[in-house]
C-alpha positions in Angstrom: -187.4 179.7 134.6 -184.6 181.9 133.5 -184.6 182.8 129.2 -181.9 181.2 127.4 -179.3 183.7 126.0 -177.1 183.0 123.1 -173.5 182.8 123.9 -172.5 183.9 120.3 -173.2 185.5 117.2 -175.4 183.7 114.7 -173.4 182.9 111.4 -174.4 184.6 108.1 -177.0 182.5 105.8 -175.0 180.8 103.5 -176.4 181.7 100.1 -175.9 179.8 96.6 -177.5 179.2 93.5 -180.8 179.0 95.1 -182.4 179.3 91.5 -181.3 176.2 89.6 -181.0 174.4 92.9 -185.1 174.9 93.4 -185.6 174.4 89.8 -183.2 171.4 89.4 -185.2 169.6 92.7 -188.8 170.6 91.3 -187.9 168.8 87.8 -186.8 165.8 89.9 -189.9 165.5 91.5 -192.1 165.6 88.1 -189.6 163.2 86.8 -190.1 160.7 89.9 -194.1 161.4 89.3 -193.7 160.5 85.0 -191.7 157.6 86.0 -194.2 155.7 88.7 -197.5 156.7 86.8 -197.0 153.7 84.5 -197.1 151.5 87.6 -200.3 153.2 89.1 -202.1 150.0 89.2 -199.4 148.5 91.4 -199.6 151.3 93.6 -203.5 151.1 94.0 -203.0 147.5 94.3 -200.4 147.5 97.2 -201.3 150.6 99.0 -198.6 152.9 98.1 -200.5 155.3 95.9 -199.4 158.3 98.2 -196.0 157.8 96.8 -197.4 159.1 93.1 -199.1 161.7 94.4 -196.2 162.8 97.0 -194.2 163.7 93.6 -196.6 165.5 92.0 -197.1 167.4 95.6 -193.4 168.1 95.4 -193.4 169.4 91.5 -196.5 171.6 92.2 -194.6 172.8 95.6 -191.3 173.4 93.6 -193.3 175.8 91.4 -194.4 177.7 93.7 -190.7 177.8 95.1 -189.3 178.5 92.0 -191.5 181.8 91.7 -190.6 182.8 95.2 -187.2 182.4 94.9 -186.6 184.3 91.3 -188.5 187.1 92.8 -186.3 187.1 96.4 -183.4 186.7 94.2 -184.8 189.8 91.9 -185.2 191.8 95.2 -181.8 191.2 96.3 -180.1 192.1 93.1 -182.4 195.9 92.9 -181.1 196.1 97.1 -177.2 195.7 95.8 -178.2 198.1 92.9 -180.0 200.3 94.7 -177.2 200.2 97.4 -173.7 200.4 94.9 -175.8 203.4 93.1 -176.2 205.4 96.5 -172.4 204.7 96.9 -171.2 204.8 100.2 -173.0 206.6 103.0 -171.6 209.1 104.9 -171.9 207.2 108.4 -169.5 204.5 107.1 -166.4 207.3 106.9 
């Protein structure tokens, strides 16, 4: 079987305001959780308790996204330091 070969370049990663987008999704999820934990009876009741506990999964996930995400976004700002502080290197003349 002959390996597949790309027949072009892969674009760039499109990068955002990963931050607040992370946080923003992570307070939905705890907000979704608060909401439907009144109606935990119902839930029990019907069978659909995984959906409560699918939102608190997804708030406890977020904050663990939310750390990784403000320290890749930390790392990224010290490379673009690091890099406009070295100015440009002599292999890009």
């Amino acid at each position: 079987m002959a390996k597949w070969t790309p027949t072009h370049e892969a674009p760039e990663p499109l990068e955002g305001p990963i931050v607040p987008t992370i946080i923003g999704g992570t307070i939905l999820w705890f907000v979704l959780f608060l909401v439907q934990l009144p109606f935990y009876g119902w839930f029990d009741d019907h069978g659909h308790l995984w959906w409560l506990w699918t939102c608190l999964a997804g708030g406890g996930l977020g904050l663990i996204g939310v750390w990784y995400v403000r320290g890749r976004d930390a790392a990224l700002k010290r490379l673009a330091a690091g890099a406009a502080a070295e100015g440009p290197s002599p292999a890009a003349e």
